[in-house]
VMD Tcl script that draws the C-alpha trace (Angstrom):
set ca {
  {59.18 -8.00 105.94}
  {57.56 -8.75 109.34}
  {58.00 -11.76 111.28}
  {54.64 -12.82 113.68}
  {56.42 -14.94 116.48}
  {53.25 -17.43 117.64}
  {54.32 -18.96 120.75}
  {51.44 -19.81 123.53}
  {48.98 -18.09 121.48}
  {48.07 -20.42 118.54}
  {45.35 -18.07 117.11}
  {44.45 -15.32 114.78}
  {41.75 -13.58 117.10}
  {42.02 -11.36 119.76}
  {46.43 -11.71 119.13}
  {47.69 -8.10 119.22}
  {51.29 -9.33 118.22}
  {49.72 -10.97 114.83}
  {47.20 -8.12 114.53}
  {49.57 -5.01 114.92}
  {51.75 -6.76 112.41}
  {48.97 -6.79 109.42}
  {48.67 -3.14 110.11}
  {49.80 -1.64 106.94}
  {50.57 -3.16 103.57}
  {54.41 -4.11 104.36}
  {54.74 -8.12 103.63}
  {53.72 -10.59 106.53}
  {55.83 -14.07 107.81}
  {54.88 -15.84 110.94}
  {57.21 -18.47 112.56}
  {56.66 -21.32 115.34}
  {59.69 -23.01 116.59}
  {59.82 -26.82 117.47}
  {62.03 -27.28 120.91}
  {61.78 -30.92 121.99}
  {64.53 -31.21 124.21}
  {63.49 -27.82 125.90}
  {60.19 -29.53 126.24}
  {61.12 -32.11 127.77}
  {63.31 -30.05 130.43}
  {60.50 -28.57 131.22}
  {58.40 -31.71 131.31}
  {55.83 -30.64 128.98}
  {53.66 -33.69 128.42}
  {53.35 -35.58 125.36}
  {49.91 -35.19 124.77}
  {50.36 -31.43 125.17}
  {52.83 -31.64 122.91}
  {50.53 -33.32 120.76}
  {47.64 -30.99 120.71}
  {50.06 -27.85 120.14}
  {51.44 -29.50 117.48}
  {47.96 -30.41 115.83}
  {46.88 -26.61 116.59}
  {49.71 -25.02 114.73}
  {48.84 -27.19 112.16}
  {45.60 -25.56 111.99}
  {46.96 -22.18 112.14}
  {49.86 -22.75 109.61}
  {46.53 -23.75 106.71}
  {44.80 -21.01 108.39}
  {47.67 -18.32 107.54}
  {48.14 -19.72 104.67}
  {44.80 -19.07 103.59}
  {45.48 -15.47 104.60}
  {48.57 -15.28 102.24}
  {50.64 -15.61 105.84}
  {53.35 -17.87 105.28}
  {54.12 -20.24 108.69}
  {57.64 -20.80 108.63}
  {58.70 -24.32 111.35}
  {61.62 -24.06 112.84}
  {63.04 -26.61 114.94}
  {65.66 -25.91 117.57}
  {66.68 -28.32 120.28}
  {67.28 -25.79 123.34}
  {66.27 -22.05 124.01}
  {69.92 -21.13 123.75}
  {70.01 -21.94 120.29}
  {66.88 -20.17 119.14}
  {68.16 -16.55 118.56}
  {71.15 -17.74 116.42}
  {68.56 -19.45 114.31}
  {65.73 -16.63 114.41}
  {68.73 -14.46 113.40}
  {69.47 -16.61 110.48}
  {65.60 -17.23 109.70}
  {65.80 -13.08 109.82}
  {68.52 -12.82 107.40}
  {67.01 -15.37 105.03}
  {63.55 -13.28 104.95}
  {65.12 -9.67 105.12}
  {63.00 -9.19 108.77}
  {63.27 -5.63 109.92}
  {60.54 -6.07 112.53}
  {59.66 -9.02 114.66}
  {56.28 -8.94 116.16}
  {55.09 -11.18 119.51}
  {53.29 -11.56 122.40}
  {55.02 -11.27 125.64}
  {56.27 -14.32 127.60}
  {55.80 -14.41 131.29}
  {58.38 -17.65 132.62}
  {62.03 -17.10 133.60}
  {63.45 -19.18 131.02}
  {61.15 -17.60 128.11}
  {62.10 -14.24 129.32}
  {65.41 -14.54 128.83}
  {65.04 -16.31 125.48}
  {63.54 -13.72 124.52}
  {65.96 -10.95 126.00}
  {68.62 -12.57 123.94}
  {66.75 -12.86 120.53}
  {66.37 -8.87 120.99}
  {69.94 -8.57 121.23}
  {70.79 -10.99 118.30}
  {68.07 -9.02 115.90}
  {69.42 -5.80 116.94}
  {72.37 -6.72 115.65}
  {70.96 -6.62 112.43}
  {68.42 -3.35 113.11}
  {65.55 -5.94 113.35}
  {63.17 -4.17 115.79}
  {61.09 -6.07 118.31}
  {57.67 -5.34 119.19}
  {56.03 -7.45 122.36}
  {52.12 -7.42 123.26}
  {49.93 -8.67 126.12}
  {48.35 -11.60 124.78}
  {48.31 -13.66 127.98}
  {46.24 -11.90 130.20}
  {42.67 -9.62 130.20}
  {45.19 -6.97 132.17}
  {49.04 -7.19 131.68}
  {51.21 -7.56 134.83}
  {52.27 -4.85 136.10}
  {49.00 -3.16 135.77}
  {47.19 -3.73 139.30}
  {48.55 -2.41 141.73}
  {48.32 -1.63 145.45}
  {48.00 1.96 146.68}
  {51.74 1.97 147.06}
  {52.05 1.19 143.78}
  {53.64 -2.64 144.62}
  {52.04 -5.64 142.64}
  {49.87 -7.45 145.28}
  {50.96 -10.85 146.84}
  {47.65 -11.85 147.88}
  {44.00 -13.05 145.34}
  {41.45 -10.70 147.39}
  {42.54 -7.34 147.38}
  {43.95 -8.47 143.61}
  {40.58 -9.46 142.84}
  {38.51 -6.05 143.94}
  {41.78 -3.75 142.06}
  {41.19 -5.78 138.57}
  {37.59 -5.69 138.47}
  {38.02 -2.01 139.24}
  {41.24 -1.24 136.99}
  {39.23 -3.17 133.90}
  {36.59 -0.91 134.80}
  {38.27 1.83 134.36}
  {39.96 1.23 131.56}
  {38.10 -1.65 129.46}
  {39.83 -3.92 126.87}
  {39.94 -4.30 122.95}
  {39.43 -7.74 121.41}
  {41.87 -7.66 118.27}
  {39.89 -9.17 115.29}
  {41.64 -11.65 113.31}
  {43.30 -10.75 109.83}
  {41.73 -9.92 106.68}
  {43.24 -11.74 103.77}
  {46.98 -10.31 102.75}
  {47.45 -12.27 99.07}
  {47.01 -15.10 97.40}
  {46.34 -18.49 99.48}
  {49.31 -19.83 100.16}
  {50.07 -23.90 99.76}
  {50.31 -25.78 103.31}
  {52.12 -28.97 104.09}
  {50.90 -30.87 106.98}
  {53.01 -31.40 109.94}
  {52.43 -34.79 109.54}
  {53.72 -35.05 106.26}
  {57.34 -33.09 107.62}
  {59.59 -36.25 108.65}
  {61.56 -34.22 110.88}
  {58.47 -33.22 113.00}
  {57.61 -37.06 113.25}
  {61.05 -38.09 114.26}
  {61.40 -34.91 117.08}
  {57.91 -35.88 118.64}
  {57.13 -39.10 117.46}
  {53.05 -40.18 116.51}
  {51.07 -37.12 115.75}
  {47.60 -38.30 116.62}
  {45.45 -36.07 118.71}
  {43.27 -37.18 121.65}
  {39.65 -37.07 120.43}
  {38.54 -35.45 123.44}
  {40.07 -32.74 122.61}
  {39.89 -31.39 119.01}
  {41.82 -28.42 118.47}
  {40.75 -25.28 116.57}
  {39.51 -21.17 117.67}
  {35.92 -22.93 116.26}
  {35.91 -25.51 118.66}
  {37.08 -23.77 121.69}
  {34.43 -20.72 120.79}
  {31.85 -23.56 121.21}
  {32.94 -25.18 124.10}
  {33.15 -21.62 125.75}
  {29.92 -20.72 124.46}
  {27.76 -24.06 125.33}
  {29.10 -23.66 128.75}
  {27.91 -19.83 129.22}
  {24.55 -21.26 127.81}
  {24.27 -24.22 130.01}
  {26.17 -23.80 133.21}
  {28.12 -20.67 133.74}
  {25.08 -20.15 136.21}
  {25.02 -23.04 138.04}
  {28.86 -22.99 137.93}
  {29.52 -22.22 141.72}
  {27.21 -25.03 142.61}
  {28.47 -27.51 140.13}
  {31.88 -26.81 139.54}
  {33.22 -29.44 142.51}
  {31.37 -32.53 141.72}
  {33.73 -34.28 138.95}
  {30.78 -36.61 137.92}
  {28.88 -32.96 136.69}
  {29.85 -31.26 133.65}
  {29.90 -28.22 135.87}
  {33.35 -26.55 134.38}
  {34.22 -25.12 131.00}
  {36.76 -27.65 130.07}
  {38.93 -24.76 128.31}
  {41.90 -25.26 130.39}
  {43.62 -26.45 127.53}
  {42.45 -24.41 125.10}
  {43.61 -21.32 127.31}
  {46.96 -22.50 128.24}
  {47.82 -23.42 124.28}
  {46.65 -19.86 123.48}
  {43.81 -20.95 121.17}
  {41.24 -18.95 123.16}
  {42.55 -15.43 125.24}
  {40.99 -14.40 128.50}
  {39.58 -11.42 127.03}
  {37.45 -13.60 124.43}
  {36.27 -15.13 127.34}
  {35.69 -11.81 129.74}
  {33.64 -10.15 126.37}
  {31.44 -13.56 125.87}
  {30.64 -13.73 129.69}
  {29.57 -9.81 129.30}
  {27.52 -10.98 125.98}
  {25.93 -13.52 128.09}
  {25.30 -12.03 131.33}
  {24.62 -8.58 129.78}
  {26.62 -7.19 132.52}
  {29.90 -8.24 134.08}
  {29.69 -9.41 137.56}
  {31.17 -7.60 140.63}
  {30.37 -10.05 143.16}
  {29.82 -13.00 144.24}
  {26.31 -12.23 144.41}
  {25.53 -11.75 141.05}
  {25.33 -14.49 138.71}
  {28.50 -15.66 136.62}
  {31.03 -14.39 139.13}
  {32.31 -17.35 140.60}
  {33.66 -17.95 136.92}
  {34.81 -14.44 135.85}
  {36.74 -15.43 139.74}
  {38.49 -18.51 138.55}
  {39.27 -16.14 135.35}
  {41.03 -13.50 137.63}
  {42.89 -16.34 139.72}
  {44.80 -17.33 136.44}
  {46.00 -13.79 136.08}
  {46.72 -13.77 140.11}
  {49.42 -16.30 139.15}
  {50.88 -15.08 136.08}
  {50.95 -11.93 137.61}
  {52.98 -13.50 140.70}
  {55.23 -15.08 138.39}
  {56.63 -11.93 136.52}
  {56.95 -10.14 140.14}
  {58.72 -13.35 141.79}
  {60.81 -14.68 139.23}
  {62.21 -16.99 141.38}
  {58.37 -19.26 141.39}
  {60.04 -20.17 138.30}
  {62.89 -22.05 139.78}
  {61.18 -24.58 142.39}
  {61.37 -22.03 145.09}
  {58.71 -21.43 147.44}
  {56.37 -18.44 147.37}
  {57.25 -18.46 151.11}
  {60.94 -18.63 151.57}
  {60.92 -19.59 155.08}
  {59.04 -22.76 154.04}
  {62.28 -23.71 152.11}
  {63.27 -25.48 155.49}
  {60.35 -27.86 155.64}
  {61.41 -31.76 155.67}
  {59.64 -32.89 152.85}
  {59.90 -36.79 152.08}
  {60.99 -38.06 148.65}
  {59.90 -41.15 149.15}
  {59.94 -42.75 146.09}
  {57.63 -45.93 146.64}
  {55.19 -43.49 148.47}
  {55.13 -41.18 145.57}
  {54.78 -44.10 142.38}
  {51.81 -44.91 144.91}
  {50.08 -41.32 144.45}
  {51.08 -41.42 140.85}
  {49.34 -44.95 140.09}
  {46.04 -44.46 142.37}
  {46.99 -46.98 144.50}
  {46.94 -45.05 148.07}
  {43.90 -46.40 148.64}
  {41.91 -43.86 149.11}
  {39.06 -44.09 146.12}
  {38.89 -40.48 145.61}
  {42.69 -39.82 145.13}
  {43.21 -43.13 142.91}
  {40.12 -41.87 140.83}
  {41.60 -38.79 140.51}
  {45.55 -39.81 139.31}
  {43.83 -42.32 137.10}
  {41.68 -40.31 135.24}
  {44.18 -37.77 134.51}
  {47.05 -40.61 133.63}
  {44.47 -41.60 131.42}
  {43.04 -38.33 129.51}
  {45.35 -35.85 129.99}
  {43.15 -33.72 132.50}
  {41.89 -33.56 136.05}
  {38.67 -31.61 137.44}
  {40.08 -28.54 139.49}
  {38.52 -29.95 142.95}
  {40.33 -33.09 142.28}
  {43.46 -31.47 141.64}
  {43.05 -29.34 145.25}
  {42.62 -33.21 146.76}
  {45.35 -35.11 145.51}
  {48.12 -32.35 146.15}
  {46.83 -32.11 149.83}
  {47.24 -35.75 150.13}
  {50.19 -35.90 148.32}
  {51.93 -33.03 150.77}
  {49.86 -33.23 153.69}
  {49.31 -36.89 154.04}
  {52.05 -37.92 152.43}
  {54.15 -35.04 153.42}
  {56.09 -35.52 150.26}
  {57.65 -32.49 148.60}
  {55.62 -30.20 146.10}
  {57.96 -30.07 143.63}
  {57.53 -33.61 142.69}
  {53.59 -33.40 142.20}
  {54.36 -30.15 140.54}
  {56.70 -31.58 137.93}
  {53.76 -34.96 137.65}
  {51.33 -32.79 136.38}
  {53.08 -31.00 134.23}
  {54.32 -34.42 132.70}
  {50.78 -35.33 132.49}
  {48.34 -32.89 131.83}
  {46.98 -31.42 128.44}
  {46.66 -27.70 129.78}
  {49.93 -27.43 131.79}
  {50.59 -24.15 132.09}
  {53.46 -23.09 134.53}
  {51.52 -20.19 136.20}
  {48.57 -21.83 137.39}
  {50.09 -25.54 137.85}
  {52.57 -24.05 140.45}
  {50.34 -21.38 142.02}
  {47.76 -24.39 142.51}
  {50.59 -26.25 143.96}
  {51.87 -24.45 146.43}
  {48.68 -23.19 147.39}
  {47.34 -26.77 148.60}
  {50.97 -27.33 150.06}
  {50.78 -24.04 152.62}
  {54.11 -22.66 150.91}
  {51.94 -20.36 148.36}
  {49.87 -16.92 147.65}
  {47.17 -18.08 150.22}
  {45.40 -16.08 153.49}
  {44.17 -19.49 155.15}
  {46.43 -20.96 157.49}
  {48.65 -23.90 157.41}
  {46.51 -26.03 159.42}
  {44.14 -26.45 156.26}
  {44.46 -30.21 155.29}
  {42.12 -31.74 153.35}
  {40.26 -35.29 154.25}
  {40.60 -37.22 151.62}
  {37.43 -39.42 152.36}
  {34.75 -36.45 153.60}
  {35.97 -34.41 150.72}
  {35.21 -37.94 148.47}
  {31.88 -38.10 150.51}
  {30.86 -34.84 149.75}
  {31.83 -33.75 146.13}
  {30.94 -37.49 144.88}
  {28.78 -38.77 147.01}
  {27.05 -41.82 145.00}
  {30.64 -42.59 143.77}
  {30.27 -42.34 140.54}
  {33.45 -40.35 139.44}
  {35.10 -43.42 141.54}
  {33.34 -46.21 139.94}
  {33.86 -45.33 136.87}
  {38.19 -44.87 137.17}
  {38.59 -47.67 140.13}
  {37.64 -50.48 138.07}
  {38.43 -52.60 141.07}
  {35.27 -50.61 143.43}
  {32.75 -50.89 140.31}
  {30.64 -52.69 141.71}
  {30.22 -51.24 145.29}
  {27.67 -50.13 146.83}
  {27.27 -46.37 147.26}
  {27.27 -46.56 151.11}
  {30.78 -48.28 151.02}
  {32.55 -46.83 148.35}
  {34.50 -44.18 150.02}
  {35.76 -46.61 152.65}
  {35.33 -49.80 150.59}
  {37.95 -51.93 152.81}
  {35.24 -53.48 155.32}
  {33.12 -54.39 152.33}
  {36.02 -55.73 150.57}
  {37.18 -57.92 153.55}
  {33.52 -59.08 154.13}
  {33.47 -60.51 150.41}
  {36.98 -62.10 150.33}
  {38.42 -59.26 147.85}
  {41.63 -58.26 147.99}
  {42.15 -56.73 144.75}
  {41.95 -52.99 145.72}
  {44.69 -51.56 148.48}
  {44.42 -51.02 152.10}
  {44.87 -46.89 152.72}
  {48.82 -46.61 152.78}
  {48.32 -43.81 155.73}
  {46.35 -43.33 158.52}
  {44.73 -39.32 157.48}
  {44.24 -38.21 160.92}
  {47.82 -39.08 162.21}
  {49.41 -37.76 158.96}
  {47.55 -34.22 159.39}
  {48.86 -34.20 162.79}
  {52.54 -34.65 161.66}
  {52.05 -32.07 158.67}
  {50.63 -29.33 161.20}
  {53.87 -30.09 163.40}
  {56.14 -29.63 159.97}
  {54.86 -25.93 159.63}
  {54.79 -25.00 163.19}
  {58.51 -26.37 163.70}
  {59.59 -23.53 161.11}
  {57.93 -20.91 164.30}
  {60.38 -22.43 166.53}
}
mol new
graphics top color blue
foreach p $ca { graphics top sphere $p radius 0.5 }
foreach p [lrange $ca 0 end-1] q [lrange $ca 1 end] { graphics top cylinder $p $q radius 0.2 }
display resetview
């Protein structure tokens, strides 16, 4: 018997680990494991939690229907899981475990120990790239060294997947019978480990509905996506986030559907489609950083000097940021919206953490560990790399000194304040001209329902410029 591991990669095309285990006609078992108190450790947010859970659902009917049997599993903590994928082994007479490699700390070493524990009972482990278009480990500088910094990373994977291409791994072809399914939300213990299993309708899960989504935005506005992708009131993105960092799309479905599209794939930022196929390669930038700095996993700094910086932890000042009450419309939008669905545009997410550590000056870690508690497509890579870039501790060439206004970059990504109206309830009915400094207007009509700007930007810049140059002293 083999055992198909499905971890962050809830789907049956383009998985290698599913797809090199159907080679042949030996029998098939897959397995997800339930870890609730490991989620919360790692402050996965509920309505992650929520759309995983509804997308293994999917899969487990969808395996079924293949003759694949999904076996559930729930175990509290990673230390218990290869005790019970031992026993799960035993049970099934496993001789070969199949999966796709995991790139965090924690899941590394998980995984290191369920080797050892099936070992023990000459059950052999096989692990795939099914996170990224090019594993890590792959690009390389001249030297041979894994690169530290996105540009020169950028030119060596467009020319290493040149070079060397990729294969898209079609799903399955039926292995038996159809196999019976019970719904997760028929399985009491599922309901009592996560509670109410009702997905957000904004985002149904399925490979169907995230090959749509991918494919209405290469027809509609992967063109216009580098003029369109920073104004939040423009559905200028792809909106796959979610469906990328759940594993329910790969990078290499989208890489071959951009190539479909295009006809070519884009080497620069001159050719259409590239700015895109960019934002593709930045993912793999930080999961790439993340298996050669292990330590990104632990709340260290990609920057160890900037370990010494005196970051605030001021509580008030951060349940401020949190609620979108700093006022400063486009930051309040921002934290409301995404408190509210789940998910922030990408330019939005670029302004709040440079308020939150550059006017605010409060640490990282704490807006880190926010989103992660809040947003559908947390994904540990890219939610830290994003992080620490906008704090000045990260993978980034630009100086320090970068600080982000919050009100020009309000004026000019949403500049009728529409994004703003429509999450600040209190500024609905603003005029355009005052809605990115609404306080005058507010005064002049006897309002004080929305709240004054808890810092002044131009003085808090100042003191975050003097926090990085003090570490030069």
């Amino acid at each position: 018997m083999k055992l198909v591991w499905f971890r962050n990669d809830l789907r049956l095309a383009d998985n290698p680990a599913l797809r090199h285990a159907c080679a042949g006609d030996e029998p098939v078992a897959a397995l997800f494991i339930i870890s609730p108190t490991q989620w919360r450790q790692h402050k996965m947010a509920p309505i992650r939690q929520r759309f995983m859970l509804a997308q293994v659902d999917v899969l487990g009917r969808e395996l079924a229907a293949l003759g694949i049997r999904l076996h559930l599993l729930r175990v509290e903590t990673f230390a218990e899981v290869p005790a019970a994928m031992a026993d799960l082994s035993r049970e099934l007479g496993v001789t070969q475990l199949y999966a796709n490699q995991a790139i965090e700390i924690d899941e590394l070493r998980r995984d290191h120990t369920v080797s050892a524990a099936l070992a023990e009972q000459a059950v052999s482990c096989h692990w795939f790239n099914g996170c990224c278009v090019l594993p890590p480990g792959r690009v390389l500088t001249g030297s041979g060294e894994m690169f530290k910094v996105f540009t020169p990373f950028s030119r060596a994977w467009l020319k290493a997947l040149d070079e060397e291409g990729f294969v898209i791994h079609r799903a399955p072809t039926p292995r038996g019978e159809p196999l019976p399914w019970q719904p997760l939300a028929e399985r009491a213990w599922v309901d009592e480990a996560l509670g109410e299993l009702t997905v957000d309708p904004r985002w149904p899960v399925g490979e169907v509905e995230a090959l749509r989504r991918l494919n209405i935005f290469l027809e509609q506005a992967v063109l216009d996506y580098g003029e369109t992708r920073d104004f939040p009131a423009i559905a200028g993105t792809s909106v796959l986030s979610p469906y990328l960092a759940a594993g329910i799309i790969s990078p290499r479905q989208c890489v071959a559907a951009l190539q479909q599209r295009l006809g070519y794939r884009p080497q620069s930022k001159a050719q259409p489609g590239f700015v895109w196929l960019n934002e593709l390669i930045w993912r793999e930038f930080y999961r790439h950083l993340l298996v050669l700095i292990p330590t990104l996993s632990m709340n260290r700094p990609f920057k160890p000097e900037t370990a010494a910086l005196p970051w605030s932890w001021d509580p008030d000042a951060f349940a401020a940021w949190c609620e979108g009450r700093t006022g400063y419309p486009i930051v309040d939008a921002a934290m409301r919206c995404l408190n509210a669905t789940g998910w922030m545009h990408n330019r939005l997410r670029m302004i709040v953490a440079s308020f939150l550590t550059k006017d605010l000056h409060i640490h990282w870690r704490l807006g880190e560990d926010y989103f992660m508690s809040r947003l559908i497509d947390g994904d540990l890579a890219a939610n830290n790399g994003g992080w620490q870039w906008a704090a000045g501790t990260g993978a980034d060439a630009a100086p320090y000194f970068r600080v982000f206004n919050p009100t020009t970059q309000g004026q000019r990504f949403d500049p009728q304040g529409e994004f703003i109206r429509t999450w600040v309830t209190e500024l609905a009915d603003i005029p355009a001209a005052y809605v990115h400094q609404p306080h005058d207007w507010l005064r002049l009509k006897g309002r004080q329902d929305y709240p004054a700007p808890m810092v002044d930007h131009a003085v808090a810049r100042v003191r975050a410029i003097e926090m990085f140059r003090s570490l030069e002293k």
